[in-house]
C-alpha positions, 0 to 999 in steps of 0.5 A: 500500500501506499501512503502519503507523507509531508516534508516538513519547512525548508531548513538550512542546507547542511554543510558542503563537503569535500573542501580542499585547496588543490592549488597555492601561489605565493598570493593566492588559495584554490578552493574546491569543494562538493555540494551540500548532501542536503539542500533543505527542500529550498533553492540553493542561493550562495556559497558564503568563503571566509578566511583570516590569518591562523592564530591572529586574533579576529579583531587584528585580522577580521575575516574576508568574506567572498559570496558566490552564486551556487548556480554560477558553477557547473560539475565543479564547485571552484572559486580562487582567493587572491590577495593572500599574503606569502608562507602565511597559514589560513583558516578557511570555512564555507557555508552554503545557503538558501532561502531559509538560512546559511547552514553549517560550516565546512573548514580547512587550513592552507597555506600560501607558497613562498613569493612568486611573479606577479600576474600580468596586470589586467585590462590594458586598454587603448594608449592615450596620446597626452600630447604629440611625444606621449602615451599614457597606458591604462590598466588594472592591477594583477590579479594575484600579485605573487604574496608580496604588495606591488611596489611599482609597474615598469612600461615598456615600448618599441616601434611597432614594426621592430621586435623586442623592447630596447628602449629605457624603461619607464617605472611608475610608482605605485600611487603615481599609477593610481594606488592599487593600479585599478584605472592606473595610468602610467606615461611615456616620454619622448616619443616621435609624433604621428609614430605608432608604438607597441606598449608592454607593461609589468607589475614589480614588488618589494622583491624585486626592487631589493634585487631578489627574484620573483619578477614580473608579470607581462602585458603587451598591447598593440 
């Protein structure tokens, strides 16, 4: 025989499962997760991340908090944090929510690799002539700048019919380029007029100005 049953109101979704960092760099955590085994009877909504430094006290080092949309993955639940600092531990938990709540957390420790490159900055767009001898180059800040802060960018330029950059470099300090490089604007000098030039910029930090490695990332636009 049959009979019929009632599920009772939406609740939280329980915990996502099988959380795991599968990738580091010097500035960066990879994250990965399954889905929560039991969705509450409610649609999915988002994903909550949170992380802070281990063993820094809270009000020292608030957590960050990023929010996802759980639809905006497909088979693999995937989301990267930048902007980590290098050899530096941190503790990592996600939630996942729905219209009745956020459920439970999933938690994980990783740690961030020695420092790397820069990424190359992001979004170069169309020099802008300043004058008849001057180009001004517009441009995001990488997007994972390797564990260490971005001291300066360095902007290179050529001919557009020679191959290779000879000609001195530009360096553009940090707020010069506009801070955190997000609409940052870095110029050449004493360039021909009416002439067309090839731009190559990259991103610099505190080690490479002390000569170490770690170098730099590159963009070239034409």
């Amino acid at each position: 025989d049959a009979a019929d049953f009632d599920t009772t109101a939406a609740t939280p979704p329980s915990a996502p499962t099988s959380l795991a960092v599968t990738q580091a760099t010097g500035g960066s955590l990879k994250l990965e997760w399954a889905e929560a085994l039991d969705w509450g009877g409610a649609a999915r909504t988002v994903f909550t991340i949170k992380l802070r430094r281990t063993g820094v006290d809270e009000n020292d080092d608030p957590y960050t908090q990023t929010q996802v949309a759980s639809d905006a993955f497909g088979a693999g639940l995937v989301h990267t944090q930048y902007g980590l600092l290098a050899n530096t531990e941190y503790e990592l938990e996600i939630r996942a929510a729905n219209a009745a709540g956020e459920g439970p957390a999933s938690s994980i420790t990783a740690t961030t690799n020695n420092p790397s490159a820069p990424t190359q900055p992001r979004s170069p767009t169309a020099p802008t002539p300043t004058s008849g001898g001057a180009l001004t180059l517009h441009f995001l800040a990488p997007l994972d700048a390797g564990g260490l802060p971005v001291t300066s960018y360095v902007l290179r330029h050529r001919l557009c019919a020679e191959s290779g950059f000879t000609a001195p470099a530009t360096t553009c300090e940090v707020a010069a380029a506009g801070g955190n490089g997000v609409g940052a604007g870095c110029t050449v000098y004493d360039l021909l007029a009416s002439t067309c030039y090839t731009l190559g910029v990259r991103a610099s930090t505190v080690e490479d100005a002390g000569g170490g490695g770690g170098g730099g990332g590159g963009g070239v636009l034409g």
